[in-house]
C-alpha positions as a printed NumPy array, in Angstrom:
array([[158.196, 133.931, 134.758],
       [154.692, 132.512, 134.954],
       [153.735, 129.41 , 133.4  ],
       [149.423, 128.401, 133.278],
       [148.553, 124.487, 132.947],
       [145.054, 124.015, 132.202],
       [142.966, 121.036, 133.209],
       [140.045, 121.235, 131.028],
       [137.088, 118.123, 131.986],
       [133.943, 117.183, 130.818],
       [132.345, 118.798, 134.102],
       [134.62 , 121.624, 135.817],
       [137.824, 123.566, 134.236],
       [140.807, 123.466, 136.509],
       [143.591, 126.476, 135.615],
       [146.944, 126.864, 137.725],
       [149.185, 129.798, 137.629],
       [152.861, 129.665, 138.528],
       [155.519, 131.553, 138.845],
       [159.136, 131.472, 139.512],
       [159.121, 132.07 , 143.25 ],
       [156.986, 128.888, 143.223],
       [153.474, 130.494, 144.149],
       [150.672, 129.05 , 142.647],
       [146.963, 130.32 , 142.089],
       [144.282, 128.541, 141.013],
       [140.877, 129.091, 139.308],
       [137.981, 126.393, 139.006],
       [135.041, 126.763, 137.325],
       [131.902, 124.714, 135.352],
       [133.4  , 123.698, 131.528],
       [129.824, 124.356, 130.409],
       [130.133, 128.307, 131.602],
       [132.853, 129.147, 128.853],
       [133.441, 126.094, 126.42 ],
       [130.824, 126.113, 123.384],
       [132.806, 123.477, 121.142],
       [133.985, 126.123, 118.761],
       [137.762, 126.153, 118.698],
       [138.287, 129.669, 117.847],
       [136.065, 130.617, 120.166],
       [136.742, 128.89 , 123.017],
       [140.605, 129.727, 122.735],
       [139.64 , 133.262, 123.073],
       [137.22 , 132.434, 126.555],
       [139.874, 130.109, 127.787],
       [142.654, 133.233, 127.321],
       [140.088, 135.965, 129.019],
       [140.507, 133.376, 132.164],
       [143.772, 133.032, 131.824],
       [144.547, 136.446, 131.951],
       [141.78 , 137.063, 134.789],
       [143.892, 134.708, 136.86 ],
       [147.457, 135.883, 136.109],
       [146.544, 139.911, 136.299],
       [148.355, 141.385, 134.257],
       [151.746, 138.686, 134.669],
       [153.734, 137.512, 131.621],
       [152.745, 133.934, 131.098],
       [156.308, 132.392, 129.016],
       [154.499, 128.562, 128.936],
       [150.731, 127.594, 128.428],
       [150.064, 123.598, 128.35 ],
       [146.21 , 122.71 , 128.257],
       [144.548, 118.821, 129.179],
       [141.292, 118.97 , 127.465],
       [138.566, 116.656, 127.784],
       [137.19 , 115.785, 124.133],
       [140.412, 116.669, 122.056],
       [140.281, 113.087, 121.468],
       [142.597, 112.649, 118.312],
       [145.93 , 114.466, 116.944],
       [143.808, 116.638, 115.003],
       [141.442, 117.833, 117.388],
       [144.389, 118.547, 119.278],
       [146.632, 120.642, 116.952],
       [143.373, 122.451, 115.896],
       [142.906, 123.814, 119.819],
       [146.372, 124.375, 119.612],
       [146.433, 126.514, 116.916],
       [143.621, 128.354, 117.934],
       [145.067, 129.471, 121.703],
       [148.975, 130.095, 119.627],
       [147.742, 132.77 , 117.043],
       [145.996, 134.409, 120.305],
       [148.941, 134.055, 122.931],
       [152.081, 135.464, 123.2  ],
       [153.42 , 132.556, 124.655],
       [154.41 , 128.872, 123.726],
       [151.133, 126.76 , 123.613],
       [150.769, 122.794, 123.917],
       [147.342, 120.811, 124.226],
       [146.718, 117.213, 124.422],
       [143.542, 115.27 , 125.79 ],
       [142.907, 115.462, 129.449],
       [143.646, 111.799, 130.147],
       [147.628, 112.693, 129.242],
       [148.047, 114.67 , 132.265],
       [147.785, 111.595, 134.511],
       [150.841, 110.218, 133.509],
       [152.77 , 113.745, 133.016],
       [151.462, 114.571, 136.765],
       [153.772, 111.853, 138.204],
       [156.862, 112.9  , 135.517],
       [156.205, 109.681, 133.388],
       [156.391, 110.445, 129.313],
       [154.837, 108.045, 126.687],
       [153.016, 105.829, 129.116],
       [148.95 , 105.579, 129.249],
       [146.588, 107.736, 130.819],
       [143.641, 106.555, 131.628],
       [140.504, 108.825, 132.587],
       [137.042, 107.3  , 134.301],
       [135.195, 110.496, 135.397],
       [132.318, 112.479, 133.359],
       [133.552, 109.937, 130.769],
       [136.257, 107.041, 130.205],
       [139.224, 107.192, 127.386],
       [143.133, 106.161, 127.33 ],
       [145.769, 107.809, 125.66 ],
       [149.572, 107.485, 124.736],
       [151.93 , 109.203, 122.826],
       [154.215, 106.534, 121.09 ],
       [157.245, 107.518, 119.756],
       [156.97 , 105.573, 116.432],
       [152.607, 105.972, 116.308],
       [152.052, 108.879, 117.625],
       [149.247, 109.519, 119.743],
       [147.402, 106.745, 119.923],
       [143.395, 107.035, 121.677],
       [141.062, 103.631, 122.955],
       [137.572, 104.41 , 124.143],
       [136.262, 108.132, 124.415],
       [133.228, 107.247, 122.335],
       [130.818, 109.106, 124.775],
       [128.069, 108.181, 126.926],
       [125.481, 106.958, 124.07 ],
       [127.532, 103.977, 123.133],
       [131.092, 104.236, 125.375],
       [132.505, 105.261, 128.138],
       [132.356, 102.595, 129.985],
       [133.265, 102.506, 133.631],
       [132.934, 106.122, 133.596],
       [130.157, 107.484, 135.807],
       [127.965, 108.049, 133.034],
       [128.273, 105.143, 131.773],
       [128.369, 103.092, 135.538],
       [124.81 , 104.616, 136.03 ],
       [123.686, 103.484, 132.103],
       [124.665, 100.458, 132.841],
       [122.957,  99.973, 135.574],
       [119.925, 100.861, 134.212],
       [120.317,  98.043, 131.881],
       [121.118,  95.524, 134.764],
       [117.974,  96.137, 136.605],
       [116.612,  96.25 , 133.387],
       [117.646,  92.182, 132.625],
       [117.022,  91.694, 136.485],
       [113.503,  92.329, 136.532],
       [112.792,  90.92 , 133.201],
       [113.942,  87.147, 135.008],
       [111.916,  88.001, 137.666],
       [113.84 ,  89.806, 140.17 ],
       [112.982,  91.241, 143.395],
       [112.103,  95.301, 143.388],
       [113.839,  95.14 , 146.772],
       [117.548,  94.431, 145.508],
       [118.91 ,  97.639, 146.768],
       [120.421,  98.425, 143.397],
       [117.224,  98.532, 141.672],
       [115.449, 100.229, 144.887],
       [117.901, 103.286, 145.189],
       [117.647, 103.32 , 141.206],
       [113.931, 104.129, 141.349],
       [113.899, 106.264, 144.044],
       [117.129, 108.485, 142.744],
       [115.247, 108.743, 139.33 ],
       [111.658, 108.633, 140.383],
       [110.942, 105.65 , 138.273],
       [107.207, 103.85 , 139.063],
       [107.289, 101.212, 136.445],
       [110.336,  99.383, 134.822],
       [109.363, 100.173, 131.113],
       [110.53 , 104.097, 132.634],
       [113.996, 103.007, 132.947],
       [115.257, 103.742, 129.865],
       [113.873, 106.627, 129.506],
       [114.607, 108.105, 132.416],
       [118.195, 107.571, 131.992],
       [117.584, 108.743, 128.183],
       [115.529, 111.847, 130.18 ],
       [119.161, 113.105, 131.46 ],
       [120.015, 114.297, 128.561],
       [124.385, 113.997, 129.098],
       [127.227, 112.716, 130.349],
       [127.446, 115.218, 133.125],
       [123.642, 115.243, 134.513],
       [123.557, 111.267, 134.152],
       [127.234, 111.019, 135.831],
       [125.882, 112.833, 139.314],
       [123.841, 109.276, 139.96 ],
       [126.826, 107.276, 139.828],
       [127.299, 106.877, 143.851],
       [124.172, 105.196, 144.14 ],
       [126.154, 102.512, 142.397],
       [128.34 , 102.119, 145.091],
       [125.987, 102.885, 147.708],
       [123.551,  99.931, 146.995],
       [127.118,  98.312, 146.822],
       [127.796,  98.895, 150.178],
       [124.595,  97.298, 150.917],
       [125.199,  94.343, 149.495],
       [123.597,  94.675, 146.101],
       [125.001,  91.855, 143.821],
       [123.888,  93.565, 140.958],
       [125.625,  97.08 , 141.844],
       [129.124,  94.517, 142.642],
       [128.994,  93.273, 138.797],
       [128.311,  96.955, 137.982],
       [131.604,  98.01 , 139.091],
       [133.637,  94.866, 138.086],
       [132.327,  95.205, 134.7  ],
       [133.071,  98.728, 134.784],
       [136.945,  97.807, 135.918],
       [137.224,  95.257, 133.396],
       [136.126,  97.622, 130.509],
       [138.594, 100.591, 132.155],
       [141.753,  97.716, 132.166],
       [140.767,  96.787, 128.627],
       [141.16 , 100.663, 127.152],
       [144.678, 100.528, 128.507],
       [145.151,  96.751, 126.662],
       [144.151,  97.643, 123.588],
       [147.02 , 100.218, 123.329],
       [149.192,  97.735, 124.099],
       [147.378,  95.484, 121.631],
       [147.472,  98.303, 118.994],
       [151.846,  98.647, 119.191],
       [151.989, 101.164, 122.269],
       [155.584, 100.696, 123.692],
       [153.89 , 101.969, 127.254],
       [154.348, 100.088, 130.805],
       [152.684, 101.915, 132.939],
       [149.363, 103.239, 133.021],
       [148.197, 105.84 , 134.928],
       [144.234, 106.523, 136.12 ],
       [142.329, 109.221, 137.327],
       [139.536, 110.718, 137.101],
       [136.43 , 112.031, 139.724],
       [135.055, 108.185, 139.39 ],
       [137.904, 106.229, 140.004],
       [139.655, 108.603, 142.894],
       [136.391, 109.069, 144.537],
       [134.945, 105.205, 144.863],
       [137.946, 102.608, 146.083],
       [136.263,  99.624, 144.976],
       [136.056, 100.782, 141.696],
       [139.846, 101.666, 141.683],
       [140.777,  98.369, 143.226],
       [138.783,  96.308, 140.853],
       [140.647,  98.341, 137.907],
       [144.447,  97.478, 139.481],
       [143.633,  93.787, 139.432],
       [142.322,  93.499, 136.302],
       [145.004,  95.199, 135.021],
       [147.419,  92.366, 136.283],
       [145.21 ,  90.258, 135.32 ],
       [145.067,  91.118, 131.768],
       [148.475,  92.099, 131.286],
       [150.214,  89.35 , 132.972],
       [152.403,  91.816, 134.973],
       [153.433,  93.47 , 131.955],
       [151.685,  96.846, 132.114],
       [152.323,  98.729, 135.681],
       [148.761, 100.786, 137.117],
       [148.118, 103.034, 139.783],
       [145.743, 105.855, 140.529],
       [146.706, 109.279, 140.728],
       [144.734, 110.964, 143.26 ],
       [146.193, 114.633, 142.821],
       [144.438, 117.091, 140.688],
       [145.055, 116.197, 136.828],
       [145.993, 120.051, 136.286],
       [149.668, 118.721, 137.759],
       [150.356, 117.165, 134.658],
       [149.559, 120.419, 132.894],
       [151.684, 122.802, 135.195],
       [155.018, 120.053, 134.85 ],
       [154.637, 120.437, 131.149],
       [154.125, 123.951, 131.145],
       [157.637, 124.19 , 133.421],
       [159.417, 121.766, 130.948],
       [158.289, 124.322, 128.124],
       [159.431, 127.128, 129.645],
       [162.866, 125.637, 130.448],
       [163.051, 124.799, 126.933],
       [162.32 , 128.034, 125.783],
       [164.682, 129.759, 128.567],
       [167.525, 127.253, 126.914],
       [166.681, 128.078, 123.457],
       [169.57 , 130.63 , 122.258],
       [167.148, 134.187, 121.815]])
């Protein structure tokens, strides 16, 4: 019996074979070297891997995370699209719902800050319910994207009151994006053209942090506060949830980012909504609801 759980992000694609002797194998590889945004066509790339990495095995249970289903429709349509091409049971939900299913935890929030930022629940009586996710442009904030936009606009605001080009925020800025003059700055954010290719500039966030850049430290607590207010406006909106779960390349990668997040999570919640960070690899969540599908399907009388 082998069951796949699929870890699909805005940057890499994480898939994770296993079978019943518990062995697993794994496959990684770019999102952007198979996924075109089509969903009939990307169920039939995402099976090709699939069956690259099982080799010929029976797979009983598929259960796919993916970055940008971002609504129960987007969902089911994915869905859909991999069922009428597998021989297999098929679930999808959005990436950010494999947090929570990675540490066995069912209707709570997950909470992604990577490529971009989003929370989701499943609520028993609302259904799956989705705060943030709006993309880099205008969202996603606290995500690395949108850490490094905002930046942008903080040196931005900085230098317009007549701040120093030696702050080490605004100094690593420049350099990373070869900016001469501050009217660039906009533009060469604009210039990266995504999430993805903006996102790789987000340690030089934390690195002028490090250095004692006061403008990088409101940065990140801004960031955190935006993160802790996805999760609150779930609760705000009827979720049932009491725990929310993060993850996410961001968040794992840069502690001060993560420990900003946990305290203004008690903050905001009062003690009412339990956080931590989940620092495995999302596709967990994906494999343990693959394995409960399976069992299920074992169960079912044939």
């Amino acid at each position: 019996m082998i069951t796949v759980g699929i870890d699909i992000g805005g940057t890499k694609t994480h898939l994770r074979a296993s079978d019943s002797a518990g062995m697993a194998r794994d496959l990684v590889m770019p999102t952007a070297d198979w996924r075109v945004r089509d969903w009939d066509r990307d169920a039939a790339a995402l099976l090709e891997n699939v069956r690259q990495l099982v080799d010929g095995g029976q797979v009983v249970a598929l259960a796919v995370g993916a970055h940008g289903c971002d609504d129960a429709s987007e969902c089911e349509a994915f869905e859909t699209a991999l069922a009428r091409r597998a021989a297999c049971c098929v679930k999808v939900v959005n990436d950010a719902e494999l947090l929570p299913a990675a540490l066995g935890y069912e209707r709570q929030i997950g909470l992604v800050a990577g490529t971009g930022s989003i929370a989701v629940c499943r609520d028993a009586s609302l259904g799956m319910m989705v705060a943030g996710g709006w993309g880099w442009v205008i969202g996603d904030e606290g995500s690395a994207a949108g850490l490094v936009r905002e930046a942008g606009r903080s040196i931005s605001l900085h230098l317009d009151r007549g701040g120093s080009l030696d702050e080490p925020l605004v100094r690593l800025f420049f350099e990373a994006f070869e900016i001469r003059s501050a009217a660039r700055i906009g533009s060469a954010v604009a210039r990266q053209g995504g999430a993805a290719a903006l996102g790789l500039h987000a340690p030089l966030v934390f690195a002028a942090h490090e250095q004692g850049s006061e403008l990088a430290g409101k940065v990140i607590r801004d960031g955190a506060r935006h993160l802790a207010e996805l999760a609150m406006r779930l609760k705000h909106n009827g979720a049932a949830a009491d725990i929310v779960v993060a993850g996410g390349g961001v968040i794992v990668s840069q502690q001060s980012l993560a420990a900003a997040f946990l305290a203004e999570i008690e903050a905001q919640s009062g003690g009412t909504l339990a956080a931590s960070i989940f620092y495995g690899p999302p596709v967990e969540g994906a494999c343990r609801m693959a394995k409960a599908m399976a069992e299920q399907w074992l169960a079912a009388p044939q």
